[in-house]
C-alpha positions as CSV (number, residue, x, y, z in Angstrom):
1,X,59.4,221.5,136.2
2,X,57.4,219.2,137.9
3,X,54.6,222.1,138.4
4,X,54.2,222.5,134.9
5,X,54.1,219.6,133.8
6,X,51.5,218.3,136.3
7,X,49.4,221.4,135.4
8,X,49.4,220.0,131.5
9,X,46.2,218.4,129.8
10,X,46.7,214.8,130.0
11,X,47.1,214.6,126.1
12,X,49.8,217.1,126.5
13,X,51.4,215.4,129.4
14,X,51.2,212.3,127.0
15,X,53.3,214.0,124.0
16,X,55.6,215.6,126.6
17,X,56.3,212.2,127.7
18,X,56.7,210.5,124.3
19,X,58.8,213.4,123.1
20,X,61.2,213.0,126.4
21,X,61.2,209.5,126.0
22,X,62.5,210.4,121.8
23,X,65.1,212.6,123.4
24,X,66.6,210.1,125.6
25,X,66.6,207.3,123.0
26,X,68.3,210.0,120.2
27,X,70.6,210.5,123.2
28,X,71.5,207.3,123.7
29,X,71.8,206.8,120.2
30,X,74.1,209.7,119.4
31,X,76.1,209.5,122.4
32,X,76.7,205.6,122.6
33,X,76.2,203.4,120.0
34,X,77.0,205.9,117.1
35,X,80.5,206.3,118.2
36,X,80.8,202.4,118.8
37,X,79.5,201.9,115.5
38,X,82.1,204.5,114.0
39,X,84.8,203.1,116.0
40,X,83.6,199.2,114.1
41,X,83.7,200.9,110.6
42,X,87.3,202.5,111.3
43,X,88.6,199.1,112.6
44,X,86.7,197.5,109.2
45,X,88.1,199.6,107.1
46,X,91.9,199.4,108.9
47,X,91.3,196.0,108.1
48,X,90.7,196.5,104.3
49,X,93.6,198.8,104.1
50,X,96.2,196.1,106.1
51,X,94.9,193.1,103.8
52,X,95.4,195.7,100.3
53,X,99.1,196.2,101.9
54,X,99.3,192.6,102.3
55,X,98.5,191.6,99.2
56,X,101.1,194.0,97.3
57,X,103.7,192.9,99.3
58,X,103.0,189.3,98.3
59,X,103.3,190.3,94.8
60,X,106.6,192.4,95.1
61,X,108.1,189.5,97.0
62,X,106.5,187.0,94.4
63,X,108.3,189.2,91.7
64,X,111.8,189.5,93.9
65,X,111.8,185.7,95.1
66,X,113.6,184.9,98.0
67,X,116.4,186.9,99.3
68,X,120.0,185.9,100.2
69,X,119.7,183.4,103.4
70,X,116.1,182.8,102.5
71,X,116.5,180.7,99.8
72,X,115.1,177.6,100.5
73,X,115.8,174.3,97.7
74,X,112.7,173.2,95.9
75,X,111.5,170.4,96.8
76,X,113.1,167.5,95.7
77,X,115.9,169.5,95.2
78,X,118.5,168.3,97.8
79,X,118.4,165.1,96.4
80,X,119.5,166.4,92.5
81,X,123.1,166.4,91.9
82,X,124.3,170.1,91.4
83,X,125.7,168.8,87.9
84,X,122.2,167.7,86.7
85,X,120.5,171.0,88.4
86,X,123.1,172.8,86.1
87,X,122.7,171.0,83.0
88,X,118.9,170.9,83.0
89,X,118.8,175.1,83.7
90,X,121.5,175.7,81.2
91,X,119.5,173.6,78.7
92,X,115.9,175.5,79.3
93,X,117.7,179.1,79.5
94,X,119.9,178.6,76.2
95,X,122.8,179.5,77.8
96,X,124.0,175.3,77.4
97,X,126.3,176.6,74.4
98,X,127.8,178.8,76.9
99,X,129.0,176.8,79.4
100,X,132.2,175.4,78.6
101,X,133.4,173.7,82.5
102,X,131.4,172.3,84.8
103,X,133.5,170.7,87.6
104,X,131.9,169.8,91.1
105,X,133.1,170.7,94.3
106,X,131.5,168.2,96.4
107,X,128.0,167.8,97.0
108,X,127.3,171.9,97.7
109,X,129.4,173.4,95.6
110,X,130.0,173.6,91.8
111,X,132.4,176.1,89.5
112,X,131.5,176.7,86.2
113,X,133.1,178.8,83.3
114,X,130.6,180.9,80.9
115,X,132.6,181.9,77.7
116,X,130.5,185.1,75.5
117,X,127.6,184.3,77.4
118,X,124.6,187.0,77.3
119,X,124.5,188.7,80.4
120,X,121.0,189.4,80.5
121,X,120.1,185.6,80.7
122,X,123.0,184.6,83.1
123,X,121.4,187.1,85.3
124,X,118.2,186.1,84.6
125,X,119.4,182.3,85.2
126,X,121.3,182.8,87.9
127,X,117.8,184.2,89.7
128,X,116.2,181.1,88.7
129,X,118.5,178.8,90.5
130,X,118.3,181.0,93.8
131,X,114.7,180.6,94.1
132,X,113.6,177.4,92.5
133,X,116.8,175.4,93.7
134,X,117.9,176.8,96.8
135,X,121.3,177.7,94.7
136,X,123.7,181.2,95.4
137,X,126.5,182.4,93.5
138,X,129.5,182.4,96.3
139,X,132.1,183.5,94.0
140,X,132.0,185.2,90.5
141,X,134.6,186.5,88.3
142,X,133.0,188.6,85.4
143,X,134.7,189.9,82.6
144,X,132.9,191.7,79.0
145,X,133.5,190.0,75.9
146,X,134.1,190.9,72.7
147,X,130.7,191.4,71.7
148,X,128.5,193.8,73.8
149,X,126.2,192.5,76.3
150,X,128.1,189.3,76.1
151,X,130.3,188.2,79.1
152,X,132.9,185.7,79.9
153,X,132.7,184.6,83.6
154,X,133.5,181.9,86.5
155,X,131.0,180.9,88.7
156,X,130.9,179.2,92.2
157,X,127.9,178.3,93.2
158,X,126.7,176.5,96.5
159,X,123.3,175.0,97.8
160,X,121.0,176.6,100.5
161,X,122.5,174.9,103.5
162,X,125.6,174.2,103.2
């Protein structure tokens, strides 16, 4: 090799050389930093795809609130009497022409007796209370009413915490 290239014009020997030197650097360039470069785009793009997953699980858990022993009390909400939680909710929901006993248990706990209440909005209600209050239903006794979709029920419900 050596030979022949040494036996070359000097202009030749001079394209030889600048084509060799092209060689190594498309070399280099498709044997090192194109796969490093590949290997940064994956890794990009596994990024994109983690923080897409990321943000749809914030909105399905945004749209399920907290779960059963994550319920945390709003704040400010440890310091409300159960009784004055109650009456302001059942006020805002409608169902205040519902609720016909309301007797405290302490300072966690609270019964309360629903007569032909919509069940819909109990529900509803009751979801409210577990994630803006920190308040579960321990105990519930549900029966259907007359009416359909209407329910007679006691409730026992307890703070987050106690």
């Amino acid at each position: 090799m050596k030979e022949w290239f040494e036996q070359l014009a000097p202009r030749e020997r001079l394209l030889v050389s600048i084509a060799g030197g092209l060689l190594i650097f498309a070399l280099i360039v498709m044997l090192g930093v194109r796969p490093i470069m590949s290997r940064g785009e994956r890794s990009h793009q596994l990024v994109v795809d983690k923080r897409a997953l990321l943000t749809e699980l914030q909105q399905v858990a945004a749209r399920l609130g907290p779960q059963s022993g994550d319920a945390q009390p709003a704040p400010g909400g440890a310091s409300q009497s159960l009784v004055l939680v109650v009456d302001r909710t059942t006020r805002s929901s409608g169902l205040a022409q519902y609720l016909k006993r309301n007797q405290p248990d302490g300072n966690t706990r609270i019964r309360l007796r629903f007569e032909n209440a919509p069940f819909d909005t109990l529900i509803t209600w009751l979801g409210d209370l577990q994630s803006q209050h920190g308040m579960s239903v321990s105990t519930a006794n549900i029966d259907v009413s007359q009416q359909a979709g209407r329910v007679n029920c006691n409730l026992t419900l307890t703070r987050a915490g106690a």
